[in-house]
Each structure stands twice: as structure tokens, then as C-alpha cells.
C-alpha positions in Angstrom: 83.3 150.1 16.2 86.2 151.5 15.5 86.7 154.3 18.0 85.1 152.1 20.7 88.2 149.7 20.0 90.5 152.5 20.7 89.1 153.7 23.3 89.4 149.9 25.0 92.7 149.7 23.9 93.7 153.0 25.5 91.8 152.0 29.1 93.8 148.6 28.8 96.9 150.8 28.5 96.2 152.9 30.9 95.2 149.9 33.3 98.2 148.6 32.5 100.4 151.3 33.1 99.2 152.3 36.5 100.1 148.4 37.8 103.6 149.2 36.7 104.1 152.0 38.7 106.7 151.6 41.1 104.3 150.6 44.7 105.2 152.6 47.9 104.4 151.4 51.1 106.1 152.2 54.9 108.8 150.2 56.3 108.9 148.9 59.2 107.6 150.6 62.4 107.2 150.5 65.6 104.7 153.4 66.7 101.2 154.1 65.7 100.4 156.7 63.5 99.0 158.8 66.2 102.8 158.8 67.5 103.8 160.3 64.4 100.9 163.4 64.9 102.1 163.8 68.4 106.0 163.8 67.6 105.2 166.0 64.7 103.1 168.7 67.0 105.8 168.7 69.8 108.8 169.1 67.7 106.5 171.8 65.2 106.5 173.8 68.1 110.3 173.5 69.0 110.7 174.4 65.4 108.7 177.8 65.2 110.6 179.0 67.9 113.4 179.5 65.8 111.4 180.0 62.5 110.7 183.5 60.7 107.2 182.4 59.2 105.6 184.4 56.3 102.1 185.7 57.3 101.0 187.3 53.9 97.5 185.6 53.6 97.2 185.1 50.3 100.8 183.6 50.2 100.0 181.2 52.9 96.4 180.4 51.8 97.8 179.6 48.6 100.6 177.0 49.7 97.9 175.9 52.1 95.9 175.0 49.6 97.8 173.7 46.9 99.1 171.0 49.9 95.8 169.8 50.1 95.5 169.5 46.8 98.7 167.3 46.7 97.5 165.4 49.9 93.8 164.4 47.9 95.8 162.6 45.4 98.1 160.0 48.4 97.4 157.1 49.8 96.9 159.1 53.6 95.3 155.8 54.9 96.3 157.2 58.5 94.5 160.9 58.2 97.2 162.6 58.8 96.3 165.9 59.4 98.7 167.5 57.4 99.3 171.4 57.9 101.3 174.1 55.3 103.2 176.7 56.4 106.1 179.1 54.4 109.2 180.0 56.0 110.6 183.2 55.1 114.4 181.7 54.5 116.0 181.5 50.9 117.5 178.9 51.3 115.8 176.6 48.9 115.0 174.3 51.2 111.3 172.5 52.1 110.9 170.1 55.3 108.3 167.9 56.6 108.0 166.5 60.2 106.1 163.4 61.1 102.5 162.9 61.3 101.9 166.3 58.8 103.8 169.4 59.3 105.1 170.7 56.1 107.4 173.8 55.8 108.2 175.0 52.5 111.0 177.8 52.7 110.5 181.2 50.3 113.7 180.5 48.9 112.0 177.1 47.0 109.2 178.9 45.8 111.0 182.0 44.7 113.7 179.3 42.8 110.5 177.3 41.0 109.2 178.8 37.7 105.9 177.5 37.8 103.1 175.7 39.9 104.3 171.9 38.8 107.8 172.3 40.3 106.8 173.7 43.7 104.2 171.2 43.7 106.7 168.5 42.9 108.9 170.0 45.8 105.9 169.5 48.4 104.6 166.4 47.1 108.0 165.2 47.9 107.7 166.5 51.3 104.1 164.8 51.5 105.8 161.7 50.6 108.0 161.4 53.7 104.7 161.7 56.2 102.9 159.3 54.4 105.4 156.8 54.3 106.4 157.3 58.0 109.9 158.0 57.3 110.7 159.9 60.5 109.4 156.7 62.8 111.2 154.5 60.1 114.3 155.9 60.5 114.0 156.0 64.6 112.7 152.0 64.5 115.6 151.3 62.6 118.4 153.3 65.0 116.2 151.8 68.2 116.8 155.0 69.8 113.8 155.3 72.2 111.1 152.9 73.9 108.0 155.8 73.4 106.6 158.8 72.5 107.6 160.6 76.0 111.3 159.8 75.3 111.4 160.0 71.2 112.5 163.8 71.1 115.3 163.7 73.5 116.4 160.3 71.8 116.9 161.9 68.4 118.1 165.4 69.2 120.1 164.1 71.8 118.2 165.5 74.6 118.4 169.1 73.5 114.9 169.6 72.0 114.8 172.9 73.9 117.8 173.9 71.6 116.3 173.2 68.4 115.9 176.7 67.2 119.5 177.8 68.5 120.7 175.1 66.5 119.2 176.4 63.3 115.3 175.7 63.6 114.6 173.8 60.2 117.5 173.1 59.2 118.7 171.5 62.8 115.3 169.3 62.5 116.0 168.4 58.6 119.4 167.5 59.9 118.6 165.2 62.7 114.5 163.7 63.1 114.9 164.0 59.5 118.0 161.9 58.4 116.5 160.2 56.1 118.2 157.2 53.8 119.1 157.5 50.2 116.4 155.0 49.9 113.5 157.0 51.9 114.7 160.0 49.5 114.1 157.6 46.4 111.0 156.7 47.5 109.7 160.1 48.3 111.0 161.3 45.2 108.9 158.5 43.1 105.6 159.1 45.6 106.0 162.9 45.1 106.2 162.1 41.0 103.1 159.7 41.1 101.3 162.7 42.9 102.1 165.6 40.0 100.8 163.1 37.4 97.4 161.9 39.2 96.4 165.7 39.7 97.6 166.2 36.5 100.7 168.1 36.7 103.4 167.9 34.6 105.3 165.1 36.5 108.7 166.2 34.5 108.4 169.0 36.7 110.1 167.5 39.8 112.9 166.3 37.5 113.3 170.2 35.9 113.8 171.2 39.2 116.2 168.6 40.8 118.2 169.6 37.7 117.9 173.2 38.2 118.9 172.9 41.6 121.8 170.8 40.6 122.9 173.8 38.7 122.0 176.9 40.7 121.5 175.7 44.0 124.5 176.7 46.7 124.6 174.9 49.9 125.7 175.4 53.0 128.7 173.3 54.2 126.9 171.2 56.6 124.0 170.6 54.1 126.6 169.3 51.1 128.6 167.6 53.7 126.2 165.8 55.9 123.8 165.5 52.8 122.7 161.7 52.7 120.6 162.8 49.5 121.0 161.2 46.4 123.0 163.4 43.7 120.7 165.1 41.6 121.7 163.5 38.2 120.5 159.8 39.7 117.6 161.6 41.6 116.6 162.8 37.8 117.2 159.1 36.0 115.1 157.8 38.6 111.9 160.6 38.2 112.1 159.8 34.4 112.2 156.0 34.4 109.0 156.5 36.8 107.2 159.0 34.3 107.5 155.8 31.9 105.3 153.6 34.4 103.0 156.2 35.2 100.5 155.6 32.3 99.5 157.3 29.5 101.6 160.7 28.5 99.3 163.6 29.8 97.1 165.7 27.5 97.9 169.4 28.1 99.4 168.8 31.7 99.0 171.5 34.2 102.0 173.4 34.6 101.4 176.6 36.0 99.0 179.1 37.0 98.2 182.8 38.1 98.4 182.3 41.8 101.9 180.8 42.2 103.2 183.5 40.4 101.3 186.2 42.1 102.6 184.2 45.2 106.1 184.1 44.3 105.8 187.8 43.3 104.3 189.1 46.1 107.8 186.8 48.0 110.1 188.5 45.5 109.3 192.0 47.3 109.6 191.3 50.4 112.5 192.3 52.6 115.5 189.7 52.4 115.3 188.0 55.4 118.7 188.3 57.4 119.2 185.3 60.0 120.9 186.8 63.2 123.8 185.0 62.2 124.3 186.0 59.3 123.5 189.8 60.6 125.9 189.1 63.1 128.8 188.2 60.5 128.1 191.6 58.5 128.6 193.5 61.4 131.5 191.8 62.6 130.8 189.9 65.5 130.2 186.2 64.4 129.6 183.7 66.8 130.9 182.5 69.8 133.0 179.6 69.6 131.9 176.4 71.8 134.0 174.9 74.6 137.2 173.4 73.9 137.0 169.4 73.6 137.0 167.6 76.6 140.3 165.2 77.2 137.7 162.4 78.5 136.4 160.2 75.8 133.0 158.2 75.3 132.6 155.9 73.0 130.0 155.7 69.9 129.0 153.1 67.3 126.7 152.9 64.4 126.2 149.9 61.7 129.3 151.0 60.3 131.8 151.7 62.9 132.8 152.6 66.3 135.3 155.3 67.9 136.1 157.1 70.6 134.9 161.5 70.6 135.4 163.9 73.4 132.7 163.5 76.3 131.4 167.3 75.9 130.6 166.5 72.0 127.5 164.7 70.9 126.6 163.0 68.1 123.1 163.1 66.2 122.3 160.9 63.0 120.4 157.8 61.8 122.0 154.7 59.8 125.9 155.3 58.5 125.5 159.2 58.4 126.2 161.2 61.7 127.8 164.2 63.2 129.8 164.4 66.6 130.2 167.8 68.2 130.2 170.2 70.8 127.1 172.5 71.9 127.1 175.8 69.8 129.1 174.2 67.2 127.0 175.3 64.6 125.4 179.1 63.6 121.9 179.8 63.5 121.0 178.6 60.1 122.7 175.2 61.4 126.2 175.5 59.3 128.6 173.0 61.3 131.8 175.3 62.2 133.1 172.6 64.6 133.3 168.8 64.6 133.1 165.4 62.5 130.6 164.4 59.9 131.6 160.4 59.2 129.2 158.7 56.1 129.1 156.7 53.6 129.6 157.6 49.8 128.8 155.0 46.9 131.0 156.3 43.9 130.4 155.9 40.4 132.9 152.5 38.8 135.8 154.1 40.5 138.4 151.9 40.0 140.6 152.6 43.3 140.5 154.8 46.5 142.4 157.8 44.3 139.3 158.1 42.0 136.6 157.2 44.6 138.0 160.0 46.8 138.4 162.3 43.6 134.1 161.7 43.3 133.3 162.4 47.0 135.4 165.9 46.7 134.3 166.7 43.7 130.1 165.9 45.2 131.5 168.1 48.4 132.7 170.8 46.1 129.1 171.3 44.0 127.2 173.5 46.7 130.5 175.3 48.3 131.5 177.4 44.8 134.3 178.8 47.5 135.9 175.4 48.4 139.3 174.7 47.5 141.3 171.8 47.6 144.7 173.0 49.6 146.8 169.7 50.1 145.9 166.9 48.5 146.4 162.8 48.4 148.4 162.3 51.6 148.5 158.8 52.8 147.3 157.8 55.9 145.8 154.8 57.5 142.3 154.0 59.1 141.7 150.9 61.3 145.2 149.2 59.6 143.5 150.1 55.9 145.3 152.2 53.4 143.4 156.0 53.7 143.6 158.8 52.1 144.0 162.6 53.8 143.0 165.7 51.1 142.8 169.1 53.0 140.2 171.5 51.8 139.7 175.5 52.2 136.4 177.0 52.8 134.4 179.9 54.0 134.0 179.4 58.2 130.2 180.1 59.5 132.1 181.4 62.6 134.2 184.0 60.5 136.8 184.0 58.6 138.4 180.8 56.9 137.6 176.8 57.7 139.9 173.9 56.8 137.9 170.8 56.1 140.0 167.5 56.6 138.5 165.0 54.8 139.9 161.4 55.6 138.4 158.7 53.1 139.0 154.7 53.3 137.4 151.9 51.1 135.3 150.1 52.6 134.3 148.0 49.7 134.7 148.5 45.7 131.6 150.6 45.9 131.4 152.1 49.7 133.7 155.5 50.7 134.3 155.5 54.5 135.2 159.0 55.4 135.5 161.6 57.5 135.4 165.3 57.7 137.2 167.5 60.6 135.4 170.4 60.9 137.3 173.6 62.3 138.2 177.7 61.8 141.5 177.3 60.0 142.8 179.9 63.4 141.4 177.2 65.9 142.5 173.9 64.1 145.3 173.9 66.1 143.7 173.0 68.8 142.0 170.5 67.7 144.2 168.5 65.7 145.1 166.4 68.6 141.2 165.7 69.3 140.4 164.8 65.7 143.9 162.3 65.6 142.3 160.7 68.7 139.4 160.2 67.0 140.7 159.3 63.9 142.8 156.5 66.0 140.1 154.6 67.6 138.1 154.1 64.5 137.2 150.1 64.2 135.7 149.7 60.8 132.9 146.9 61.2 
């Protein structure tokens, strides 16, 4: 009688547990589902233009599988028909598009040390189809009235460029801008996933931190990054495990095949984007057109300003980039422009220490950022501002200066700003980014 007590008491835990866990549903939309497959299959295709994918059967019939795995354990009410395919980049990196394409870069699996985190990683991924992120986020910014006009709304009517603007990276960048919050959520979805197949669901967290500490960005990733910092991405994963149920018996955490997998990655040839190729060789790219002396104006929830007619901007919610065509190199590194966002810092007590937090979050992923002038006062829309000049490496060759112009919006909110140029060719745009930088009307 005994035994069958604890045994009831441990299903009316469990029972419990599981109606604590944190419930995920999409936000507001307005497509079908089957406007998320399309738009998935037409930009997929853009994307594989500019994609290196790895071919190694068992390598790809492996991820393949293990995805499916994952997709068994979501609440995939639509059927999306969800595809898996490895990209041979190492940049640790993994992106999915709407309606079911998943891409999950070398670089992540060769950075994971087991099965659980590369699960984790793609579970995440997972998360963002089934919660219909992509179509969230383009509902939200009310940026097209249908399928026929959705690609050209949110890559500005360039979808023919995608893979000269970096392939995954330009589509993580711009479909894919998703909120802190839709990361969050993902993030929690992604953990609920590891523990009902019976992975360690710590694993995700072990590799947000391990990213945290190895992982080095590119530029425009840490700069135009709306993702939550890794530390609250962690807290968040943990206080989830808690809800979850009870703590796994002998939790799955790794197997034969991912390491045969990530071995048989390992020895491949290291994959050298033409860019990159082009750098070591001495020819980096070609710089875009000069900015245009006619202005056109642009507004978001938070602001509106005046950029050169020739540049365009791409972005969803607070976060967006304005610049010209071929300002970035193929792996998508933005060498010209303006990234403008928002950035919540941590009980900063005045603009100083809020705009010591958002250099500091800039400076994690760019190990060769330097901070050459800082704290120079300036002023944004008739609000007190702050100017701190930073050195970096340029994707175009050579040095960048990064001019990062920050205001407060509130005690918690960051307005700011970062001019994007070759330290040789900032001259000539100083006067483009001070027109900018003048028309700026905080709402």
C-alpha cells in the first residue's frame, strides 16, 4: 500500500508540474499557416543560392533525423512540414525560416559536446516555426497585404539579393528579426522539448553559457543582435527546468552518432567564404555607392529620421539597419551604415553607466574592439546624448570606426545609434551620419 501511495504521490507531482510549465502559444497573425510553408519554400530557395550545404549522408541523415525527433515532441498543430539541412559555415550559427526550414550551421555542431546541446540548439529553432514568429513579426510591422508581396516587404525588394547579402545570415538578419520576447519564448519551447524526449534540458542552458564564453561574433551580429544576453537567456532556461516536472532519471545526453557526426565535420576542409578568401588575398570588397544628398524619411514605434535615398532600411519592431546596396560582405558583416535599437540595461543609475553596459554587451563578440574616444557629449532630439568612438576590424579591409551615439529614453530603455564606416572612408560620411543624427524625433 505503501509503494502504490508513492507512486500516486509521484503522478500527482508530476501532473502537477507539467501544468506549471510556462504555456506557449503564437501571437497574433494575420496569414494562414500555409503562408508560412509558402514563404518558407520561396525564401529557402533564395537562401541556398548563397549557401555551401554539407552533403555527407550520414551527417545530414543524422541532423535529419534527430529534427524529427525534436518535431514528435511539439505542439506542430499546423503540420508543418519541417525539413533539416547543415550548412557547411563555422560560424556557430542555426536558423529557421517560416513554415519548416531549419538550417543548422557546422560551426554549432562542431561547438556542442554532446547530442542534448545540439538538440537544444535546434529545438530552439523548431520553436520559432511553431510559434509563427516570422508572420508574427511581419503582422506586427504591417509590412505587406499577402503572400505575393511578403518577400519584397521584408527584404526590401531585393529577395534576388539574398545570397549576395550573406545567404543565412542576411535572412536571420531580416525575415528573422525576431523580439527579445519571441527569443524567450523559443528558448523555453526548445527547453520543454529536451525534457519530454528525455534530454538533459540543462543542456540548452550549458550551451548558451558556453557560447557566452567562446563564441566570437561578427560585428553586425553583436551589434544588430536583438537577442537576449546569455546570462538572462540561462536564468530563464533554469527557472523553466523547475516547472518542467519531475528531475529526469538518467537523462539522455549524448550518443555515438553526434559524435561520429561532428567528427566526420571536424575533417572536413574549413570552409572559406569568397569574402573572406577575398580578404586573404588582398582584394576585399568593393565599397558601395557614395550616400545620396536626397533624403527619405523612415519611422518605426520608436522614432523617425531622415537617411540618404540610395540606402535602405530592413528590421522589425525598434531594431533596424539603414544602408546602401553592397554595404555588407558575403557572410553579411555590415561595413557601411546605421544600426538604431533599443538596449534595456541592468539598474544603471544614469546615461554614463547605461552607455558603459551597451559597450561593454557590443564588446563581448568583437575580442578586437577598442574604445578610442570616449563620453563626449552630444545631443539627440533636444535630449542630453552621449558620443563614445570605437575601433574595430573593417569586413571591407583594413580598420572600422564604430560611432555609437546613445540617449535615455527612459530609466531602463538605451536609444542608440551606431555609424558604421572603414576608418579611411569615414570622412565621407560624417556629414551623412550628422544629417541623420539631426533629424532624429524620439517618439
Amino acid at each position: 500500500m505503501k509503494i502504490r501511495l508513492i507512486l500516486f504521490a509521484m503522478i500527482v507531482l508530476s501532473i502537477t508540474a507539467q501544468g506549471q510549465r510556462t504555456k506557449l502559444k503564437p501571437g497574433m497573425n494575420n496569414y494562414d499557416p500555409a503562408d508560412d510553408i509558402k514563404l518558407g519554400q520561396q525564401v529557402a530557395q533564395e537562401a541556398e543560392k548563397g549557401l555551401t550545404l554539407i552533403n555527407d549522408r550520414e551527417v545530414t541523415t543524422y541532423i535529419a533525423t534527430l529534427g524529427q525527433r525534436l518535431v514528435s515532441k511539439t505542439p506542430n498543430e499546423n503540420k508543418f512540414p519541417f525539413t533539416f539541412k547543415v550548412v557547411n559555415d563555422r560560424e556557430i550559427n542555426a536558423f529557421a525560416l517560416p513554415g519548416g526550414p531549419v538550417y543548422v550551421n557546422r560551426g554549432a555542431i562542431e561547438a556542442a559536446d554532446n547530442e542534448a546541446q545540439i538538440a537544444g540548439v535546434i529545438g530552439h529553432e523548431i520553436a520559432h516555426v511553431v510559434l509563427r514568429h516570422g508572420t508574427n513579426q511581419a503582422s506586427k510591422s504591417d509590412l505587406f497585404g499577402g503572400v505575393a508581396g511578403a518577400i519584397g516587404g521584408l527584404f526590401g525588394g531585393r529577395t534576388g539579393q539574398l545570397a549576395s547579402a550573406g545567404g543565412a545570415l542576411a535572412a536571420n538578419m531580416t525575415l528573422l528579426r525576431y523580439s527579445r520576447d519571441a527569443e524567450s519564448q523559443a528558448d523555453l519551447m526548445g527547453t520543454q522539448i529536451l525534457y519530454d524526449l528525455g534530454y538533459a534540458p540543462r543542456a540548452m542552458a550549458e550551451f548558451f553559457d558556453k557560447l557566452a564564453k567562446e563564441h566570437k561574433g561578427s560585428s553586425m551580429e553583436q551589434f544588430f543582435s536583438n537577442h537576449p544576453i546569455p546570462e538572462n537567456r540561462v536564468a530563464k532556461v533554469n527557472a523553466e527546468i523547475k516547472k518542467l516536472g519531475p528531475e529526469l532519471i538518467n537523462p539522455k545526453v549524448d550518443t555515438p552518432e553526434f559524435q561520429r557526426s561532428k567528427k566526420i565535420l571536424l575533417a572536413m576542409p574549413d570552409p572559406k567564404p569568397k569574402a573572406k578568401a577575398a580578404a586573404q588575398n588582398g582584394t576585399p570588397p568593393a565599397a558601395p555607392a557614395l550616400p545620396s544628398t536626397r533624403m527619405t524619411s523612415f519611422q518605426n514605434a520608436s522614432l523617425q529620421l531622415q537617411h540618404p535615398d540610395n540606402w535602405k532600411a530592413a528590421g522589425n519592431g525598434t531594431s533596424v539597419a539603414i544602408a546602401p546596396a553592397g554595404a555588407s560582405n558575403d557572410r553579411g558583416d555590415l561595413g557601411y551604415g546605421i544600426l538604431i535599437d533599443v538596449f534595456k540595461p541592468q539598474n544603471a543609475r544614469s546615461l554614463d553607466e547605461a552607455t558603459t553596459q551597451l559597450v561593454e554587451s557590443l564588446r563581448q563578440g568583437n575580442p578586437n574592439m577598442k574604445v578610442t574616444r570616449s563620453r563626449v557629449q552630444a545631443r539627440v532630439d533636444s535630449r542630453t546624448a552621449q558620443l563614445t568612438e570605437l575601433a574595430n576590424d573593417s569586413p571591407f579591409g583594413g580598420a572600422e570606426t564604430d560611432v555609437v551615439v546613445t540617449v535615455l529614453r527612459s530609466s531602463s530603455e538605451l536609444q542608440y545609434f551606431v555609424q558604421v564606416a572603414p576608418t579611411k572612408d569615414m570622412p565621407k560620411y560624417q556629414q551623412t551620419f550628422q544629417n541623420i543624427m539631426n533629424s532624429v524625433r524620439l517618439k
